[in-house]
C-alpha positions in Angstrom: 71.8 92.3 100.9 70.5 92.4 104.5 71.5 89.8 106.3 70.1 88.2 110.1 73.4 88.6 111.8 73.3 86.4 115.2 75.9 85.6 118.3 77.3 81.3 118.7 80.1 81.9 120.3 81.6 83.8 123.3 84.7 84.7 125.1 85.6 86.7 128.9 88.7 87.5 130.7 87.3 89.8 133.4 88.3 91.1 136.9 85.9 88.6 138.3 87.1 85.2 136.5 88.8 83.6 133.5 85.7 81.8 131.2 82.7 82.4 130.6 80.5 80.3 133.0 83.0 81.4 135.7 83.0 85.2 134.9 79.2 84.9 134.8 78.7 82.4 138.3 80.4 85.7 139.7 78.2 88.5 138.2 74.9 86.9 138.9 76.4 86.1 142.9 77.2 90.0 142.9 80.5 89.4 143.6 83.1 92.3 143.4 86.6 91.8 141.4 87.4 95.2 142.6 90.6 94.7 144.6 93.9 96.8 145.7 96.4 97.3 142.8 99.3 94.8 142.2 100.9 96.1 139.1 102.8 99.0 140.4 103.4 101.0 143.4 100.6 103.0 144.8 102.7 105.5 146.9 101.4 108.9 146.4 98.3 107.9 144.3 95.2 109.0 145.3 93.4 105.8 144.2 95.1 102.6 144.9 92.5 99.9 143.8 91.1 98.6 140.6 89.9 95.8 138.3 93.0 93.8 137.6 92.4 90.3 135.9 93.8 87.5 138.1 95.4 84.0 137.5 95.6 84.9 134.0 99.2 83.5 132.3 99.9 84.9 128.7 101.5 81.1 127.6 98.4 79.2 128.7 96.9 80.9 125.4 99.7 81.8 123.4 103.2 80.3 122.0 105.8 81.0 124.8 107.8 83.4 122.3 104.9 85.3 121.6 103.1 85.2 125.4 106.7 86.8 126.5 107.1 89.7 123.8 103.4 91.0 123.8 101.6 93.8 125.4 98.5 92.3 128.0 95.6 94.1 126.1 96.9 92.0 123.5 97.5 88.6 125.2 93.7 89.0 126.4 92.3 89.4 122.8 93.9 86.7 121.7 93.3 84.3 124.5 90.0 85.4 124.9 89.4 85.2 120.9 90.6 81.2 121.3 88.0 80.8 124.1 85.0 82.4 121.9 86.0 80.5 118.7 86.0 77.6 120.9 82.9 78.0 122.7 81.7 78.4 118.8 82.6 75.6 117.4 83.7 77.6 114.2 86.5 76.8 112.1 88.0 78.7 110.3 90.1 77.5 106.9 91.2 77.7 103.4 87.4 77.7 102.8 86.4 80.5 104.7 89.0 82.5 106.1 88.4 85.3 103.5 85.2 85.3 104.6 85.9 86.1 108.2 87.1 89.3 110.1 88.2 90.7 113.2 86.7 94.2 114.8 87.5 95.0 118.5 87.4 98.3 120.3 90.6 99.6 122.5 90.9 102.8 124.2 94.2 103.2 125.1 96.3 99.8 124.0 99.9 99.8 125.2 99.9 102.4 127.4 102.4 100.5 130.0 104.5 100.0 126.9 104.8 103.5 126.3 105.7 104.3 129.9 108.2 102.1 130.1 109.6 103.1 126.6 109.5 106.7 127.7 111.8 105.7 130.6 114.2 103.9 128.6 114.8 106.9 126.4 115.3 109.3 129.2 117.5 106.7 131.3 119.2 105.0 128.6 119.0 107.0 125.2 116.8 106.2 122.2 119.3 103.6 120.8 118.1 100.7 123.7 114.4 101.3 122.6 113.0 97.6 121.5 112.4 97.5 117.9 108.8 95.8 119.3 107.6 99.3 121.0 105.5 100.8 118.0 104.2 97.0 116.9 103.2 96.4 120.6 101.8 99.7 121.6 98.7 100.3 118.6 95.2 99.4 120.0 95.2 97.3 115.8 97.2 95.0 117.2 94.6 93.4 118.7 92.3 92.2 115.7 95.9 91.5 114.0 97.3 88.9 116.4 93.8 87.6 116.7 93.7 87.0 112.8 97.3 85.6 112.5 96.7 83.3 115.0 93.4 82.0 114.1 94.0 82.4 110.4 91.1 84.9 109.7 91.4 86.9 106.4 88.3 88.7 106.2 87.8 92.8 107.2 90.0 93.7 109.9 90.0 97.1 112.0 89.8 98.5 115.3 88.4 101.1 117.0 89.5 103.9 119.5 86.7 105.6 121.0 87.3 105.4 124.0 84.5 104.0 126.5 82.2 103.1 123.6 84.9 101.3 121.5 84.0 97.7 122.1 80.3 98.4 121.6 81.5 100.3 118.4 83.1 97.5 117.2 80.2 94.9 118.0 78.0 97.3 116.0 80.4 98.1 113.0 81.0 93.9 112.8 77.1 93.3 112.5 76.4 96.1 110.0 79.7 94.2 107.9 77.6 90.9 107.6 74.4 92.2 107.7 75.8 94.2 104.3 77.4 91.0 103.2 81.2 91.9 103.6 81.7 88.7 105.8 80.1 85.7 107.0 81.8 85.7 110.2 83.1 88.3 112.5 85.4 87.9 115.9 84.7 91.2 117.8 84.3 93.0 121.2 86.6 95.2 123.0 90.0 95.1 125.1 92.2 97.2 127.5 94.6 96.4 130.0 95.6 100.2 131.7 96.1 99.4 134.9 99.4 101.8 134.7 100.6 104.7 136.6 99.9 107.0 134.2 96.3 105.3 133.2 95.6 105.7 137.3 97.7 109.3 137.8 95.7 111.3 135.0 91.9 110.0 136.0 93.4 111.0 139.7 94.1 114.5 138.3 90.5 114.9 136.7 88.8 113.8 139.6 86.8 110.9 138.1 88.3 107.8 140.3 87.0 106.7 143.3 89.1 106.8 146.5 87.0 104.7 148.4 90.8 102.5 149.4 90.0 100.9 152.3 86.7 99.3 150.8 87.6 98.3 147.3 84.2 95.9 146.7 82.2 98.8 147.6 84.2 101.7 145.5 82.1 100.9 142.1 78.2 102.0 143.3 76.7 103.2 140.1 73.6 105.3 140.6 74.3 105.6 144.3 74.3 108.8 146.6 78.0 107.8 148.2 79.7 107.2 144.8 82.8 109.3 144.2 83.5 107.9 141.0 84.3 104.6 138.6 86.8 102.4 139.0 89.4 100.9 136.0 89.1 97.5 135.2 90.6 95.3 132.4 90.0 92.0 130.5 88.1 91.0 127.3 85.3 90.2 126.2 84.5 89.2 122.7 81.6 87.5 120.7 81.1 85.4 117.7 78.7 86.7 115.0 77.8 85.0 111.7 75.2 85.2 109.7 72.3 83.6 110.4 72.3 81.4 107.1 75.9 80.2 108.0 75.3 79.4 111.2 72.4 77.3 110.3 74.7 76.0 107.7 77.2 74.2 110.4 74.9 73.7 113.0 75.8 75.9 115.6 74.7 77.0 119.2 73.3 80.3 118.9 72.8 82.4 121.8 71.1 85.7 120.7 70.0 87.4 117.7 72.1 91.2 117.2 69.3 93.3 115.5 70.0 96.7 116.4 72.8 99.7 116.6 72.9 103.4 117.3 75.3 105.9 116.9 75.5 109.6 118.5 77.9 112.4 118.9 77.3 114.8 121.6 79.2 117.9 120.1 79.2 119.4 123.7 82.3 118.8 125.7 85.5 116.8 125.9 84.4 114.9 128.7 81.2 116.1 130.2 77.7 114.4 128.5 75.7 116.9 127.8 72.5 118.4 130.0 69.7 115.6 130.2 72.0 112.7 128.2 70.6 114.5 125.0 73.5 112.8 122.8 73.1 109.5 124.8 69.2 109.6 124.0 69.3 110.2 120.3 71.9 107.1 120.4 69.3 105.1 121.9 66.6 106.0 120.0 68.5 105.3 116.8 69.2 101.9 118.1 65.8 101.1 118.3 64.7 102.4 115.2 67.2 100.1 113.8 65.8 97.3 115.3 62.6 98.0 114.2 61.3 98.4 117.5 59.3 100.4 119.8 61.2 101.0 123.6 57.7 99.3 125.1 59.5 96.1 123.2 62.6 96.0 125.4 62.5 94.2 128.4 66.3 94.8 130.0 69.0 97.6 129.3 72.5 97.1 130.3 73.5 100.6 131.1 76.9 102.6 130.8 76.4 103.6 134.6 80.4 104.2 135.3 79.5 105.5 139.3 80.3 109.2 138.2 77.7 111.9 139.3 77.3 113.1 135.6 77.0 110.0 134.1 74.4 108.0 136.0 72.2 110.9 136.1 72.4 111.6 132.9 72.0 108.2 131.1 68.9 108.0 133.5 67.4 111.3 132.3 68.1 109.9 128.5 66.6 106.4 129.4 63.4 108.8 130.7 63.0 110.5 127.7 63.5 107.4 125.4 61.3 104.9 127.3 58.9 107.1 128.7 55.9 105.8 130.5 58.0 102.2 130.5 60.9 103.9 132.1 60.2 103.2 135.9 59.3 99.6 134.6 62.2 98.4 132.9 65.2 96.5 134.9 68.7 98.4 134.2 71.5 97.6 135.7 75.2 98.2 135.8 77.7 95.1 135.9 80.4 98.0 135.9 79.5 97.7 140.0 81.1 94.5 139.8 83.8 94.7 136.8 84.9 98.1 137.0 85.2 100.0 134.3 87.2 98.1 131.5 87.1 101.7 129.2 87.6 100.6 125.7 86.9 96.8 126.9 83.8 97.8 128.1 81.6 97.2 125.4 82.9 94.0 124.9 81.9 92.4 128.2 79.1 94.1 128.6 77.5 92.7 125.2 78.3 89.5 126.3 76.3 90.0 129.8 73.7 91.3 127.7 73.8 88.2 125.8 73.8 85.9 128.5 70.8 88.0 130.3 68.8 86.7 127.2 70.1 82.8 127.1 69.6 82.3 131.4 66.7 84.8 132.2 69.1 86.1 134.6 69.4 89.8 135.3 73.0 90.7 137.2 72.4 92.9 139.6 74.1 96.9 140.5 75.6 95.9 143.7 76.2 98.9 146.4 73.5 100.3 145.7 72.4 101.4 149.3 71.0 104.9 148.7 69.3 106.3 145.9 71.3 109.3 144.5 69.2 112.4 143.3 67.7 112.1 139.9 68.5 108.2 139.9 65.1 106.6 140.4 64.5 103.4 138.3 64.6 100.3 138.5 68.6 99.5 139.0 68.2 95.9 140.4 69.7 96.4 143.5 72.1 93.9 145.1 70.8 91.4 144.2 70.4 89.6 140.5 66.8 89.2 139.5 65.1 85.9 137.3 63.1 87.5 134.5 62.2 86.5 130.9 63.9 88.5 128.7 63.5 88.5 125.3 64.9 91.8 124.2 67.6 94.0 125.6 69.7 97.3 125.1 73.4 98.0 126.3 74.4 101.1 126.1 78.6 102.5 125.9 79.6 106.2 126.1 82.8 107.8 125.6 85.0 110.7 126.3 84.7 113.0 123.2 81.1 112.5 123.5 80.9 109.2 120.9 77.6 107.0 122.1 77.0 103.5 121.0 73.9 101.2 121.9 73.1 98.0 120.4 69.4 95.9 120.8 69.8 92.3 121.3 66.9 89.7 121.3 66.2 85.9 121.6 66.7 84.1 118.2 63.9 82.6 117.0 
């Protein structure tokens, strides 16, 4: 069985807004939700600003018992799951349920609930530990609060790697209907690690910005001044069905998903390697997925964190993949404006890409003043661009050196 797997439903918490429409007013206004930290004390930390989600309350989404006793990457999958199978319009019930799954991508899932547990034990002894911490901490607890609360009985995993995880799990979720495994898949990717720790060891390696005293201008991928990414958190997370049961029920569909790559880099534990090698073999696979040739694609969505390693390397790889077209096709970064959600980048980030296709809107990189050396394509800068676009590539790369693209396209 291969199946045409397409997108009818979507779903964002981001730094910028809560919805869709909102989240997305913001992007395409290249509006920053980069602000100074609220969730702990910054004392002593070399970074003290991030991508923290705003206005969102757990119990607007959740039963009060639940919204209370759960970890925030998990209260954003879930609430952002109920606004995706909302904006859907699919139902899920004794008729279907087995028939449809959950995949989302997490990095690092309760890290704040393993701080605090560590600090119970060493204050208080292991006996005042919450019987909750181990249930509340694992990144699968994600897909399985989003399929006990909607009722979803079909596949169910996660994945944890790292930056690429949501795009992972987009990808793994369209090759499970495309195979036939499920009609129906709720999937994307989540983290909420705006912790000490989360903050204290990207400090140690070096790879945050510092830029304090101008936190809408810390995240400039591609640009000279950049001095590193910035964390974000949120959700994002799409509906995919099958093309026939979409059809079937009538349903909005947005894009069409025909396309994912995969790629290790077996070079380093966080370095990509010389040129974006791995990242260009990811690429590559993507397309021939698709069926495509690069002169096909018309947008990519890149990783583009605002590290020096990463945006020159993911623009070397997009020069050796696109070739003669790589000067001529828009790429931009919407981590300039959401920071950096790690695991949860993927998630948004398809859904931007999905959008790009339904308005003909192209967000823009904001901050990008300068040109840094080695990054000379076509970033939009500033300010978002109206183009047709019919086809389009986002790209996710992780620590470990794990790379994950996926093609998108207009359903016809």
């Amino acid at each position: 069985m291969d199946r045409r797997v397409v997108v009818t439903g979507l779903g964002l918490i981001t730094p910028l807004a809560i919805g869709v429409q909102e989240t997305w007013a913001a992007l395409c206004a290249g509006k920053s939700g980069i602000a100074e930290i609220t969730r702990f004390d910054t004392t002593g930390f070399d970074t003290k600003i991030a991508g923290e989600v705003k206005d969102f309350h757990p119990d607007d989404f959740l039963p009060r018992k639940e919204a209370r006793r759960v970890q925030p990457f998990i209260a954003y999958a879930v609430a952002t799951a109920r606004l995706a199978i909302e904006n859907s319009g699919l139902v899920i019930d004794s008729s279907n349920a087995d028939r449809v799954g959950v995949l989302t991508g997490c990095g690092l899932g309760g890290l704040g609930m393993m701080e605090e547990t560590s600090r119970i034990v060493d204050t208080k002894g292991p006996k005042r530990v919450s019987p909750f911490f181990i249930p509340m901490m694992i990144g699968n607890m994600a897909p399985g609060m989003i399929a006990i609360s909607f009722g979803a009985k079909g596949p169910n995993s996660s994945v944890a790697t790292a930056c690429a995880a949501g795009t992972h799990a987009v990808g793994d979720a369209f090759k499970i209907i495309k195979r036939g495994a499920a009609d129906a898949m709720i999937t994307g990717g989540v983290e909420a690690v705006v912790t000490p720790t989360c903050i204290a060891g990207f400090n140690a390696m070096k790879a945050l910005s510092t830029r304090n005293d101008e936190p809408e201008k810390a995240s400039r991928p591609f640009d000279r001044d950049r001095d590193g990414f910035v964390v974000g958190e949120g959700c994002g997370i799409l509906i995919l069905e099958s093309l026939e049961t979409a059809l079937n029920r009538g349903a909005d569909i947005y894009a069409e998903v025909c396309g994912y790559g995969m790629s290790g880099d077996g070079y380093h534990m966080t370095s990509p390697p010389p040129d974006g090698e791995g990242a260009a073999r990811c690429m590559t696979a993507a397309l021939e997925d698709a069926g495509i040739s690069y002169k096909d694609v018309d947008y990519i969505n890149a990783h583009g964190t605002s590290t020096q390693l990463n945006d020159l390397y993911e623009t070397m790889a997009i020069k050796t993949v696109f070739k003669d077209k790589a000067c001529q096709v828009p790429i931009s970064s919407t981590k300039s404006m959401t920071g950096h959600l790690l695991g949860g980048s993927g998630g948004i980030e398809a859904a931007f890409t999905v959008l790009t296709i339904r308005e003909g809107i192209i967000p823009p990189t904001i901050n990008f003043d300068n040109p840094a050396e080695g990054c000379d394509l076509d970033y939009v800068p500033n300010v978002a661009r109206k183009v047709k676009v019919e086809i389009a590539m986002t790209n996710s790369f992780g620590f470990g050196g794990t790379n994950a693209s996926l093609i998108l396209k207009k359903y016809i």
